[in-house]
PDB file of N, CA, C, O and CB in Angstrom:
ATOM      1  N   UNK A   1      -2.200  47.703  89.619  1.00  0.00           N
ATOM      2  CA  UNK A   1      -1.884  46.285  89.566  1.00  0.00           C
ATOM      3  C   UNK A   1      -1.867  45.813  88.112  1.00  0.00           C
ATOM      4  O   UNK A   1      -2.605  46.113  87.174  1.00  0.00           O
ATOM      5  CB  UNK A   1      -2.899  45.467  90.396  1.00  0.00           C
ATOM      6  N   UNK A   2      -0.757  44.942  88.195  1.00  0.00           N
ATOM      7  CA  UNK A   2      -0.621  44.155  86.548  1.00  0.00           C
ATOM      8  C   UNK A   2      -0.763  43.325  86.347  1.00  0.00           C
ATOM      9  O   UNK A   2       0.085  42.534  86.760  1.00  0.00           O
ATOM     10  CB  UNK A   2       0.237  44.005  85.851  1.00  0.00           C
ATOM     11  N   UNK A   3      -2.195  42.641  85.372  1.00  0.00           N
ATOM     12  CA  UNK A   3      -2.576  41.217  85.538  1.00  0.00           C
ATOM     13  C   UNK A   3      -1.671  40.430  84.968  1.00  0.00           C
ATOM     14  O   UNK A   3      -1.178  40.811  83.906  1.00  0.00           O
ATOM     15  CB  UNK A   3      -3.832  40.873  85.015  1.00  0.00           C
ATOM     16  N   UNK A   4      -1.205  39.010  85.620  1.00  0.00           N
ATOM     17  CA  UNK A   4      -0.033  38.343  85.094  1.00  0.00           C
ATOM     18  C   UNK A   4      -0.535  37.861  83.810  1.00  0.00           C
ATOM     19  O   UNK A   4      -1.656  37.479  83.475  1.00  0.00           O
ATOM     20  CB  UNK A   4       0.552  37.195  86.015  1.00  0.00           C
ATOM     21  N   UNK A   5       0.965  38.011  82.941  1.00  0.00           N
ATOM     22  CA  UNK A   5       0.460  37.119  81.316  1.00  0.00           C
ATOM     23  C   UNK A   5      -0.605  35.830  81.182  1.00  0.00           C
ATOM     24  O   UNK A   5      -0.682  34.868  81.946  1.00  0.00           O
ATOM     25  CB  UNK A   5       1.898  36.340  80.640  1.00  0.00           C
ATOM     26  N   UNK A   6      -1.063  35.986  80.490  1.00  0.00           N
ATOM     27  CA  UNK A   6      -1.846  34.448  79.589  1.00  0.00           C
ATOM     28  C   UNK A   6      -1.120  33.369  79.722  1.00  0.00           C
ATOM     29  O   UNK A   6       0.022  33.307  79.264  1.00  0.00           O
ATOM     30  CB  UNK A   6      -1.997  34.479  77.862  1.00  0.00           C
ATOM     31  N   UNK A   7      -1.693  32.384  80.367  1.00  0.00           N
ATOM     32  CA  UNK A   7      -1.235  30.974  80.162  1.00  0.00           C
ATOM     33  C   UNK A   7      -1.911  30.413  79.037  1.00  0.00           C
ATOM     34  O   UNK A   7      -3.132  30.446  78.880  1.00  0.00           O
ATOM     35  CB  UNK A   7      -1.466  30.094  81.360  1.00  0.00           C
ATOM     36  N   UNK A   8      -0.653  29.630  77.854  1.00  0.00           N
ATOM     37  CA  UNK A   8      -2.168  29.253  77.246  1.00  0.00           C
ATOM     38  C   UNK A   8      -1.394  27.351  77.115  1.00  0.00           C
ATOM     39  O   UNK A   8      -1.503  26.622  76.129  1.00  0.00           O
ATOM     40  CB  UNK A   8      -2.801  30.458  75.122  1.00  0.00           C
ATOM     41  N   UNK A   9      -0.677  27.011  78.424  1.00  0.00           N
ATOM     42  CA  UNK A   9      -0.933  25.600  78.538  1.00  0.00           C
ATOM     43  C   UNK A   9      -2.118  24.707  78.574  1.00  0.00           C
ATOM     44  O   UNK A   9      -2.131  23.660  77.926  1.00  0.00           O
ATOM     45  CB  UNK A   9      -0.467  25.356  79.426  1.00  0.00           C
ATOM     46  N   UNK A  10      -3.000  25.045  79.227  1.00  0.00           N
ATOM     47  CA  UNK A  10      -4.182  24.423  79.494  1.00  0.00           C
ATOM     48  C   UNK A  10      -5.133  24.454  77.958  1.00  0.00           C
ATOM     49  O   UNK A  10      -5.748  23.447  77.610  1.00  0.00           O
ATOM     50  CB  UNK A  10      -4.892  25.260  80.843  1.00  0.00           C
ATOM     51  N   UNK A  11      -5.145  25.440  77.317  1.00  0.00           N
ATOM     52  CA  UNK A  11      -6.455  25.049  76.142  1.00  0.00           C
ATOM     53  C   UNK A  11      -5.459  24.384  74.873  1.00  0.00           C
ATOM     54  O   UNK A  11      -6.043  23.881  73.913  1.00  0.00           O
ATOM     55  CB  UNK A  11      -7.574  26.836  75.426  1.00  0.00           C
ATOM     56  N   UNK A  12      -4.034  24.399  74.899  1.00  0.00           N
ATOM     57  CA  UNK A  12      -3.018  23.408  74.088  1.00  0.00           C
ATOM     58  C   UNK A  12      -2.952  22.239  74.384  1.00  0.00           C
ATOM     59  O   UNK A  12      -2.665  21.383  73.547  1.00  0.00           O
ATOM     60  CB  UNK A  12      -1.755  23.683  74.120  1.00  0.00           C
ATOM     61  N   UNK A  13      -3.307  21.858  76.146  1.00  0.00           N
ATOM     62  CA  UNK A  13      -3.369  20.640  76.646  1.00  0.00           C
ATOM     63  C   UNK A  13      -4.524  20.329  76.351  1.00  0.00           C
ATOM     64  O   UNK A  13      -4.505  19.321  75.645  1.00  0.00           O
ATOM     65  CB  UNK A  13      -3.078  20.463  77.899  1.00  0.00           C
ATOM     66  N   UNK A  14      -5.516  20.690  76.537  1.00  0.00           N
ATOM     67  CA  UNK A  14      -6.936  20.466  76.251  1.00  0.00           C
ATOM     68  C   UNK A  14      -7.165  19.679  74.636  1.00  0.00           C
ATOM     69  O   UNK A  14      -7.569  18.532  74.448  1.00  0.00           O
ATOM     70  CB  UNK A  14      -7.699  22.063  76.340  1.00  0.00           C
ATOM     71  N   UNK A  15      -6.701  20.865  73.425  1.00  0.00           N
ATOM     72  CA  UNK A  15      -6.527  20.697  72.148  1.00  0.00           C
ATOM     73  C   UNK A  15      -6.152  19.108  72.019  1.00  0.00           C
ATOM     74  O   UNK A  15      -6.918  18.191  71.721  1.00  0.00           O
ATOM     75  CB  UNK A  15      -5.462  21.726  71.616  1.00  0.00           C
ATOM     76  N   UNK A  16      -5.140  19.060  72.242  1.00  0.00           N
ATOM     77  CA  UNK A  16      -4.493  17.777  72.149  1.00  0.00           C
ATOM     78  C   UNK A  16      -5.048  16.685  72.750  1.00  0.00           C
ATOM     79  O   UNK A  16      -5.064  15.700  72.012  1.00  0.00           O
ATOM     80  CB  UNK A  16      -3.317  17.835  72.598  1.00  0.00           C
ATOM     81  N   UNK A  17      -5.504  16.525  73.830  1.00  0.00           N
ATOM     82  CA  UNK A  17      -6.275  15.746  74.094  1.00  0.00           C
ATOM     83  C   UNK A  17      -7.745  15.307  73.341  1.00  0.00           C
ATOM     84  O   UNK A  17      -8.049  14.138  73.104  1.00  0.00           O
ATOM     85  CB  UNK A  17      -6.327  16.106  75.122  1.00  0.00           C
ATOM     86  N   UNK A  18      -8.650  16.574  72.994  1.00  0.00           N
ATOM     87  CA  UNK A  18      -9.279  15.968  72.339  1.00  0.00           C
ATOM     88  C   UNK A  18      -8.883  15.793  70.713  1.00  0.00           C
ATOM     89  O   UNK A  18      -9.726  15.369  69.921  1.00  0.00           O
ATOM     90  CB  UNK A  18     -10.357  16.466  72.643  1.00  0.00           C
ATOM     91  N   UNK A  19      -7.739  16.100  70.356  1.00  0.00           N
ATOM     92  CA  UNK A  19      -7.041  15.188  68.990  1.00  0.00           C
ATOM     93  C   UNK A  19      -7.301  14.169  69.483  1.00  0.00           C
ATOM     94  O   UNK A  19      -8.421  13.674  69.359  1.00  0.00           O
ATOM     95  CB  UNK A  19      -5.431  15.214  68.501  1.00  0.00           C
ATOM     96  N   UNK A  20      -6.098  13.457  70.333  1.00  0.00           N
ATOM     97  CA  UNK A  20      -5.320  12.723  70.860  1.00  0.00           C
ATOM     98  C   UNK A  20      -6.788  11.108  70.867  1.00  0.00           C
ATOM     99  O   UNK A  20      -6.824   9.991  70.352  1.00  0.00           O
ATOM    100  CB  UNK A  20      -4.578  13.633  72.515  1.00  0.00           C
ATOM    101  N   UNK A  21      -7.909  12.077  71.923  1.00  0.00           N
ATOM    102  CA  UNK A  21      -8.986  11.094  71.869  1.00  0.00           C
ATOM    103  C   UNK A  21     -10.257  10.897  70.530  1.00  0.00           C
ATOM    104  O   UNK A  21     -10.952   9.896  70.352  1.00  0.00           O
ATOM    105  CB  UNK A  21      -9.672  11.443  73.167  1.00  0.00           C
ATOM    106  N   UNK A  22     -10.264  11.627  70.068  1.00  0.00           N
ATOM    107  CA  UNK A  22     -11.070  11.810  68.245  1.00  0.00           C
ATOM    108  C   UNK A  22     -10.356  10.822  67.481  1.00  0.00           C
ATOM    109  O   UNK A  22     -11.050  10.303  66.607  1.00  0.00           O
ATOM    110  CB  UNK A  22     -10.783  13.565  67.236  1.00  0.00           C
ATOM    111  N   UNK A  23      -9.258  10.443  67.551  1.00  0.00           N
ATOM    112  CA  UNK A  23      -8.170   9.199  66.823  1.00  0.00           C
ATOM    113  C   UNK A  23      -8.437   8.035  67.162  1.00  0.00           C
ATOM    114  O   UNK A  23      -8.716   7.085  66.430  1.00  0.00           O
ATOM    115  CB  UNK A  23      -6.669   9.223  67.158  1.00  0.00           C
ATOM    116  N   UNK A  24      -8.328   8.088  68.748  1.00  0.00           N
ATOM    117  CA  UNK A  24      -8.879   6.953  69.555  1.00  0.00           C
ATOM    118  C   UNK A  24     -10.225   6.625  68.873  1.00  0.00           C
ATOM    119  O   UNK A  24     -10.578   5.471  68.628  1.00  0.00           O
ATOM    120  CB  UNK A  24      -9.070   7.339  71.166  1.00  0.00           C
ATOM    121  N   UNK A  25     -10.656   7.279  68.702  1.00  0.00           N
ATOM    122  CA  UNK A  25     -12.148   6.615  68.706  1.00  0.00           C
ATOM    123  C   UNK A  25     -12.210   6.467  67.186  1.00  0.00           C
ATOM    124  O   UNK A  25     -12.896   5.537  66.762  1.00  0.00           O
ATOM    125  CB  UNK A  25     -13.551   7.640  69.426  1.00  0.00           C
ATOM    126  N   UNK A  26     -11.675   7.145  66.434  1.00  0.00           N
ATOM    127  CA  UNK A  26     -11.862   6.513  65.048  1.00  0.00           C
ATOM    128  C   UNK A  26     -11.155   5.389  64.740  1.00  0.00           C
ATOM    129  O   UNK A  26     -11.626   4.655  63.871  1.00  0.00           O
ATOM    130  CB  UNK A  26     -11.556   7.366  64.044  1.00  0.00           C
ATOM    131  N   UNK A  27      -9.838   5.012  65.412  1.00  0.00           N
ATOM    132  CA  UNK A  27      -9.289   4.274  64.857  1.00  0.00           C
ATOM    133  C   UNK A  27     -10.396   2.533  65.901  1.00  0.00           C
ATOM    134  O   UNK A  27     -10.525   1.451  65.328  1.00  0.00           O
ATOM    135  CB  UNK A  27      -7.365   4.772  65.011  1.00  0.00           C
ATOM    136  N   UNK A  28     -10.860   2.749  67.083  1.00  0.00           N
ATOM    137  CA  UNK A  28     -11.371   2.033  67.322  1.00  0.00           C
ATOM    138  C   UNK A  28     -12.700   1.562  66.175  1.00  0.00           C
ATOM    139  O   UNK A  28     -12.798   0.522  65.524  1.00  0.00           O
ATOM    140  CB  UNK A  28     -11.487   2.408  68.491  1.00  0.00           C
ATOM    141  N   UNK A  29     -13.442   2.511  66.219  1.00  0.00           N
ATOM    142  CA  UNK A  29     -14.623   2.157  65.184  1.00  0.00           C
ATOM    143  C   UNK A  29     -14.031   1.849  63.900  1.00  0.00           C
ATOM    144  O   UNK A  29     -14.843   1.230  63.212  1.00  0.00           O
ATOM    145  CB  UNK A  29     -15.691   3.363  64.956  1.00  0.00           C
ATOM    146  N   UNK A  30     -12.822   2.063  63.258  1.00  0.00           N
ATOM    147  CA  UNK A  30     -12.067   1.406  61.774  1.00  0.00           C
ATOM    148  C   UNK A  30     -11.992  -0.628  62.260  1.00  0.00           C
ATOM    149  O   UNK A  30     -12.534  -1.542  61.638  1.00  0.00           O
ATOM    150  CB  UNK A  30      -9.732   2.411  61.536  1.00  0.00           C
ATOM    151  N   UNK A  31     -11.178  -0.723  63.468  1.00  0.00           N
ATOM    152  CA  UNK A  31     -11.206  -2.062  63.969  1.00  0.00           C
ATOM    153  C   UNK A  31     -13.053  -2.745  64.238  1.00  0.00           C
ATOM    154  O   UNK A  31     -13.919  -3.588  63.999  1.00  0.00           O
ATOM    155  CB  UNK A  31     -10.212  -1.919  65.539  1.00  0.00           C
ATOM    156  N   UNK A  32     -12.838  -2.136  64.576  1.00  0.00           N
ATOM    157  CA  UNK A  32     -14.668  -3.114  64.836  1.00  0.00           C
ATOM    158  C   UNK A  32     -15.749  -3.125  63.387  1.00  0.00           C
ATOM    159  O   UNK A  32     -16.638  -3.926  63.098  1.00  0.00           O
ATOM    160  CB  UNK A  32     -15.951  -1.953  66.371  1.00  0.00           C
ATOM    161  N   UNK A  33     -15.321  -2.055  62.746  1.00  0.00           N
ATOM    162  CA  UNK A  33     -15.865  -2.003  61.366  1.00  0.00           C
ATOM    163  C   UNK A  33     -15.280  -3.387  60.650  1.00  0.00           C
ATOM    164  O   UNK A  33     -16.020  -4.295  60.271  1.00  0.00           O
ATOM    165  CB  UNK A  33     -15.357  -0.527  60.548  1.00  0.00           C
ATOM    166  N   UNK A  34     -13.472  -3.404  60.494  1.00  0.00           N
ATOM    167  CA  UNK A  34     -13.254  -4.061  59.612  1.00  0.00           C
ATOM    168  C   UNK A  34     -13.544  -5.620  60.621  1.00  0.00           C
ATOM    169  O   UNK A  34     -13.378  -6.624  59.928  1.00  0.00           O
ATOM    170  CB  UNK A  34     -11.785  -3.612  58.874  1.00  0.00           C
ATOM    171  N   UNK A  35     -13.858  -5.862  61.806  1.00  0.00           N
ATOM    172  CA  UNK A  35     -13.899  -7.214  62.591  1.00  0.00           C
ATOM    173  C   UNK A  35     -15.051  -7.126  61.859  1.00  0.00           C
ATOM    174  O   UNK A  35     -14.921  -7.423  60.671  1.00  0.00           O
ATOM    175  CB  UNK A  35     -13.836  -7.485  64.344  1.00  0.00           C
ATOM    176  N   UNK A  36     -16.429  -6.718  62.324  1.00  0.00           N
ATOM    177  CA  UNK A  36     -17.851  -7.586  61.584  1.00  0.00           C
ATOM    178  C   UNK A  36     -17.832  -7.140  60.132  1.00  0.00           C
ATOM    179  O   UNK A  36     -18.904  -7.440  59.607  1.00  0.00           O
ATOM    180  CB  UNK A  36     -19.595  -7.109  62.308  1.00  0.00           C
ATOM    181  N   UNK A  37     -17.157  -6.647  59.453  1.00  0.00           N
ATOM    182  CA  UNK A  37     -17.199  -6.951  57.823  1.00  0.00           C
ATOM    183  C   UNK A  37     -16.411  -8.594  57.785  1.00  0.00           C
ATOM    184  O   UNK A  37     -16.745  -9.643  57.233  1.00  0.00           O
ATOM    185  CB  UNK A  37     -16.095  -5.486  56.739  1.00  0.00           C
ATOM    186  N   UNK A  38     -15.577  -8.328  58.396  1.00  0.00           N
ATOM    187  CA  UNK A  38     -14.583 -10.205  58.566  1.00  0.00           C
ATOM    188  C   UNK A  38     -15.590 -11.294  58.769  1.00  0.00           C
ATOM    189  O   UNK A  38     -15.628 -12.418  58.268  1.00  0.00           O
ATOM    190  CB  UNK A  38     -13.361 -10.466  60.286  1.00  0.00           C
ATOM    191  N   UNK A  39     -16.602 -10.559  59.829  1.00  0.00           N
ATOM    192  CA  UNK A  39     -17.470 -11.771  60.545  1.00  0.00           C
ATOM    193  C   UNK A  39     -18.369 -12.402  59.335  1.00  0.00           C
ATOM    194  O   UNK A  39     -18.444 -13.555  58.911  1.00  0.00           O
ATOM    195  CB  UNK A  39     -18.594 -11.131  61.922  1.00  0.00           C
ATOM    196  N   UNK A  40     -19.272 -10.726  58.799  1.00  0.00           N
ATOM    197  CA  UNK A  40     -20.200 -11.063  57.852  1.00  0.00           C
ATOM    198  C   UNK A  40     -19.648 -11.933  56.700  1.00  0.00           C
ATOM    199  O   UNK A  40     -20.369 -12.649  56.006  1.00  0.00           O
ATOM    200  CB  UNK A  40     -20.772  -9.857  57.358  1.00  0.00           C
ATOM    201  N   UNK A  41     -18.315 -11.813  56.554  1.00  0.00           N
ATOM    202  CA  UNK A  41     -17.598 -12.415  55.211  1.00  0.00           C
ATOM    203  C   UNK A  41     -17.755 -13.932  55.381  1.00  0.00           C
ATOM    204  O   UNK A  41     -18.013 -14.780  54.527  1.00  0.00           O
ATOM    205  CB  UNK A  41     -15.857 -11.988  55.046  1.00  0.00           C
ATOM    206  N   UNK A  42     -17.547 -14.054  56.623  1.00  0.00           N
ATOM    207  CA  UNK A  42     -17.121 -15.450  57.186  1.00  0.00           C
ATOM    208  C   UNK A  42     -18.508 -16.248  57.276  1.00  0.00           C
ATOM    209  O   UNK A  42     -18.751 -17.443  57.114  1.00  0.00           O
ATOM    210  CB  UNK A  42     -16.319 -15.333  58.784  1.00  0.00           C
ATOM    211  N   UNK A  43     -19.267 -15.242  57.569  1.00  0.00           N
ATOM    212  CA  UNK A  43     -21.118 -16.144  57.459  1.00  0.00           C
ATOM    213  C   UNK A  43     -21.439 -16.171  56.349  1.00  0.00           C
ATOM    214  O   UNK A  43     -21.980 -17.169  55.872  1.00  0.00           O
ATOM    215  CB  UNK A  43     -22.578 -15.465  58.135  1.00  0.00           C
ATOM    216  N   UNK A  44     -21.302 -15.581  55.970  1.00  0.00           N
ATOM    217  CA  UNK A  44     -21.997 -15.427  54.642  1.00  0.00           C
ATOM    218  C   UNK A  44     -21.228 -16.426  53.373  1.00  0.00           C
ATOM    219  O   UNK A  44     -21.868 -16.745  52.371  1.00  0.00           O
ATOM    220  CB  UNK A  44     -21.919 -13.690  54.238  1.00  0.00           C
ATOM    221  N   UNK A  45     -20.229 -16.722  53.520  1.00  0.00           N
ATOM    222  CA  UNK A  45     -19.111 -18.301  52.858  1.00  0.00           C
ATOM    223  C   UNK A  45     -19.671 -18.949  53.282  1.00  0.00           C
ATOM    224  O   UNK A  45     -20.354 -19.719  52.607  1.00  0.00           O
ATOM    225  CB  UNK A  45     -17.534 -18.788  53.190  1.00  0.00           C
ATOM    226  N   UNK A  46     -19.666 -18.969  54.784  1.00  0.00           N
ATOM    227  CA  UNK A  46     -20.419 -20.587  55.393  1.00  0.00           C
ATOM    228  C   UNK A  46     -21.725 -20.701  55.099  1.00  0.00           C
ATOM    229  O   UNK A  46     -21.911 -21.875  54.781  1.00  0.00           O
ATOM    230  CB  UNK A  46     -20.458 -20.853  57.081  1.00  0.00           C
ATOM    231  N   UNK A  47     -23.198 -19.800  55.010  1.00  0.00           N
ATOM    232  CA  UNK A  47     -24.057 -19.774  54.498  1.00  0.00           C
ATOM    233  C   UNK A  47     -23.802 -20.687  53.412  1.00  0.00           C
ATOM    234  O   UNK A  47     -24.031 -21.896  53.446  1.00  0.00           O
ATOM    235  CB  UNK A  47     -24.394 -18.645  54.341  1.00  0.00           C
ATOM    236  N   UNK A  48     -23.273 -19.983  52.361  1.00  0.00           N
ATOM    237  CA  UNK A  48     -23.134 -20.274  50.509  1.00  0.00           C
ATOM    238  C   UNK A  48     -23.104 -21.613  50.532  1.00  0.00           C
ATOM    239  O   UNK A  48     -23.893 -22.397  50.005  1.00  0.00           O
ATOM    240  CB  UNK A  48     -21.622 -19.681  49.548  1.00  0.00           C
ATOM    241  N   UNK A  49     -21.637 -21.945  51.518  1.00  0.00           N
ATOM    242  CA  UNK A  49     -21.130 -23.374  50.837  1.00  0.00           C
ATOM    243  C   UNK A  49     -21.840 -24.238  51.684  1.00  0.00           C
ATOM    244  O   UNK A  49     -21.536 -25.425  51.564  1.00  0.00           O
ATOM    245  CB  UNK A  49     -19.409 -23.749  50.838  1.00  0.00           C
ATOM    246  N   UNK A  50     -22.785 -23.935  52.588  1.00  0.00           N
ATOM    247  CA  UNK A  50     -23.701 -24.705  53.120  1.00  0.00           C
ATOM    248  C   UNK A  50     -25.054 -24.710  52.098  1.00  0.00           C
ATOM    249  O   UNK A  50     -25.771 -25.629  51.704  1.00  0.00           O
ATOM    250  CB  UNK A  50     -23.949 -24.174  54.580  1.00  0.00           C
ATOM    251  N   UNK A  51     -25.060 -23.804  51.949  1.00  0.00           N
ATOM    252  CA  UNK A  51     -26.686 -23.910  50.780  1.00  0.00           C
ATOM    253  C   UNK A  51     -25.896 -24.733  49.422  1.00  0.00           C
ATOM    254  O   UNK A  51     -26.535 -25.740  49.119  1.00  0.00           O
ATOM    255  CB  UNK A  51     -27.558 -21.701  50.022  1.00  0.00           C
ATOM    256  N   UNK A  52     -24.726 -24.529  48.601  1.00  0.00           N
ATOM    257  CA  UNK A  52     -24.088 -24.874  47.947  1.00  0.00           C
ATOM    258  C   UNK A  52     -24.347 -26.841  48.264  1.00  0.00           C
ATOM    259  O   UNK A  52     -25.022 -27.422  47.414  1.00  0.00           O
ATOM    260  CB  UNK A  52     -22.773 -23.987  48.187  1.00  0.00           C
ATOM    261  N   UNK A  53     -23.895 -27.521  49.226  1.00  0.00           N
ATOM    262  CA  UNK A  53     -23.728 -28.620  49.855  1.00  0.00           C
ATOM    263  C   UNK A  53     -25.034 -29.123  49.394  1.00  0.00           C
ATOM    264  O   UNK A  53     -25.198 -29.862  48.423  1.00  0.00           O
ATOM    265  CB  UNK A  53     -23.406 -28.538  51.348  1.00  0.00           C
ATOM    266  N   UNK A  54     -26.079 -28.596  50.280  1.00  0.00           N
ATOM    267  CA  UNK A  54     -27.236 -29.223  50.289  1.00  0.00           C
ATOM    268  C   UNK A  54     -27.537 -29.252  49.091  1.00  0.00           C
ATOM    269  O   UNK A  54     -27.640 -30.383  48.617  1.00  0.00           O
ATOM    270  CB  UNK A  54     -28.169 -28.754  51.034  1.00  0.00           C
ATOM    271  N   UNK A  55     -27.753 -28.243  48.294  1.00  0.00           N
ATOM    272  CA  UNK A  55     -28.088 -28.436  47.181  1.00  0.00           C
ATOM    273  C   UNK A  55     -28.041 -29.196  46.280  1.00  0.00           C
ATOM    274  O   UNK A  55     -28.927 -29.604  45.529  1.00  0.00           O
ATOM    275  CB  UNK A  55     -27.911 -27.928  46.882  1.00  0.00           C
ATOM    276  N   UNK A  56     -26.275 -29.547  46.377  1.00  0.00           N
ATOM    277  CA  UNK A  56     -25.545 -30.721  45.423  1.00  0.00           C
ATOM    278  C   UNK A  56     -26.219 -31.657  46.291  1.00  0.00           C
ATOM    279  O   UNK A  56     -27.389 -31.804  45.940  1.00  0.00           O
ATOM    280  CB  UNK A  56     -23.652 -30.888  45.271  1.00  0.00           C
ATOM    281  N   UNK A  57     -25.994 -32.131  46.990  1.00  0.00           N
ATOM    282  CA  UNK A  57     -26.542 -33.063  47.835  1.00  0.00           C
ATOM    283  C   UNK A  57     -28.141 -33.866  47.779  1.00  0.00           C
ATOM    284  O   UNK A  57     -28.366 -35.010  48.174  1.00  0.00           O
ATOM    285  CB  UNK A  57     -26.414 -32.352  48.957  1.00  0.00           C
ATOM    286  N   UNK A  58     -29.075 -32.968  47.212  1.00  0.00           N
ATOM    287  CA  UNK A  58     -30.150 -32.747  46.498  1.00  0.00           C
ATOM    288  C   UNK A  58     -29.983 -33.321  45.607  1.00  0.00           C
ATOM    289  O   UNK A  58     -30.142 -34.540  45.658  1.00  0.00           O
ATOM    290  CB  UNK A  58     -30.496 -31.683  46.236  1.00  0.00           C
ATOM    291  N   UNK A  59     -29.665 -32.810  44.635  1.00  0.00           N
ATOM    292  CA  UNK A  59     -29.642 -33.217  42.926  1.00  0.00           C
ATOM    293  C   UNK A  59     -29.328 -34.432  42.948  1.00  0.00           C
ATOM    294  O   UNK A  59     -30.094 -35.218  42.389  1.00  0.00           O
ATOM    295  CB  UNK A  59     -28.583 -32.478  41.884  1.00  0.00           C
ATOM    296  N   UNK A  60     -27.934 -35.012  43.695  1.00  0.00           N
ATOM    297  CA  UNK A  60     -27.499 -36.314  43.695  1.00  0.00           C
ATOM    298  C   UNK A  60     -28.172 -37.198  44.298  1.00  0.00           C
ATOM    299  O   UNK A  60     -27.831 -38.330  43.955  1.00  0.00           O
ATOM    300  CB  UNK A  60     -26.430 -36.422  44.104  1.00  0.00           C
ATOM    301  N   UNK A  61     -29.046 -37.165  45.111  1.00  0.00           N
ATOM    302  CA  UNK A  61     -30.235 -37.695  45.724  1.00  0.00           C
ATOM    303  C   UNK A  61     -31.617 -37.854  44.501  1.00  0.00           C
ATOM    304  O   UNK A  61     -32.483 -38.728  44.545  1.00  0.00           O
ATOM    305  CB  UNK A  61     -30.598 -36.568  47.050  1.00  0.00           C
ATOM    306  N   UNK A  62     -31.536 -37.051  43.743  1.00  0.00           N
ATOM    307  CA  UNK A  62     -32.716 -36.807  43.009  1.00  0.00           C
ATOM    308  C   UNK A  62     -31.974 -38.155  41.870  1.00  0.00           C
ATOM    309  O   UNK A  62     -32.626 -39.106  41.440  1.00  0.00           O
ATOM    310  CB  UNK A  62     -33.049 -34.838  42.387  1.00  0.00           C
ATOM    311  N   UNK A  63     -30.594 -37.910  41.596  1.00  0.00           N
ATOM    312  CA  UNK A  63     -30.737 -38.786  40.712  1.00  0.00           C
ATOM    313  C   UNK A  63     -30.459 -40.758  41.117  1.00  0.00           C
ATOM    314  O   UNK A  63     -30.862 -41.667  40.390  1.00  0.00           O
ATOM    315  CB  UNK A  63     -29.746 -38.108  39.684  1.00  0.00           C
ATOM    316  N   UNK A  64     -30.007 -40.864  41.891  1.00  0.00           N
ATOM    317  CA  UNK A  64     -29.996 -42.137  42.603  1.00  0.00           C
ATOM    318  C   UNK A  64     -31.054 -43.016  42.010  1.00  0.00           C
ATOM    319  O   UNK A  64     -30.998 -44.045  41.336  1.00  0.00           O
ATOM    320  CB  UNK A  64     -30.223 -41.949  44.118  1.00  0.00           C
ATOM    321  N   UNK A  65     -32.204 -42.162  42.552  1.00  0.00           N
ATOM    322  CA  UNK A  65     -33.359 -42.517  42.414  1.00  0.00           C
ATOM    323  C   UNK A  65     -34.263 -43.339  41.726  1.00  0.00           C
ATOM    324  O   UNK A  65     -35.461 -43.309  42.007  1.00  0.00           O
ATOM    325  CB  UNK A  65     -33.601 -41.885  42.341  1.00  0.00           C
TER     326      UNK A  65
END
């Protein structure tokens, strides 16, 4: 008896898939990376120009006075 040839669809399909999903997932974690760097950017302005505010807000109070 003659064992039939090698298939080698299945570990090429396989291959590719986990390419296919290793991309997926990096390119997901690149998006959510660059969303809370956006977020932190965005708090961290509003922080400033809120401490910024009060501050002025302060001084001009101090001098009224």
């Amino acid at each position: 008896m003659q064992e039939a040839p090698r298939s080698y669809t299945g570990p090429i399909v396989l291959t590719l898939v986990v390419v296919t999903g290793s991309i997926a997932v990096l390119l997901v974690i690149a998006f959510v990376t660059q969303v809370v760097a956006g977020a932190a950017v965005a708090v961290l302005s509003a922080t400033s120009g809120l401490t910024y505010t009060i501050n002025r807000a302060a001084k001009h109070k101090g001098r009224s006075m």
